[in-house]
Steps between C-alpha positions, in 0.01 A plus 500: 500500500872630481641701745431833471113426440552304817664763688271823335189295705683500781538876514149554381361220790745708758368817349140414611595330861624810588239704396275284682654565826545823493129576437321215644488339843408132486327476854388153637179537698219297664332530190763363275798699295392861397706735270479825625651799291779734682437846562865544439678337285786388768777213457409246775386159600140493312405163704322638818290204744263706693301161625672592869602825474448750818426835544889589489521272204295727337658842624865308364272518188371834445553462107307183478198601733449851249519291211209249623283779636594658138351145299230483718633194679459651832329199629852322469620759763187485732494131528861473594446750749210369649665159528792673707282685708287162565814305573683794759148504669495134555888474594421711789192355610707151465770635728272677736326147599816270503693764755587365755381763746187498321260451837276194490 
């Protein structure tokens, strides 16, 4: 392969990474790694890890919560959710019991 072939599939392979990010999210889930199309095409980070992500977490990502519901990958969003809810509620419960004015 001489150069310019070399460098022509370069441009092409660069050509086709950045259309994949602009119209795809790559999101890393409990269920594995699930492309999910944009509703937008918008230039940033297509790599999202939702596995701990809060209820603010998911406000931060408006654009990525539409385009779920929008695939029909909604369950994504309500298991996350769910989690942090589960994990706030048991936080408190945990701090109620070990306070130290807690009465006995």
């Amino acid at each position: 392969m001489n150069r310019l072939t070399t460098f022509l599939a370069g441009i092409v392979v660069g050509a086709i990474g950045i259309y994949g990010s602009m119209h795809f999210y790559i999101v890393q889930s409990k269920d594995g790694v699930q492309l999910v199309r944009k509703v937008t095409p918008v230039a940033e980070f297509p790599y999202v890890d939702v596995r701990s992500f809060t209820m603010a977490d998911w406000q931060k990502h408006g654009q990525l919560t539409v385009a779920l519901t929008k695939a029909g990958k909604s369950k994504i969003f309500s298991e996350s959710a769910s989690s942090s809810i589960g994990n706030t509620v048991s936080s408190t419960i945990d701090n109620w019991s070990n306070d130290q004015n807690w009465p006995q």
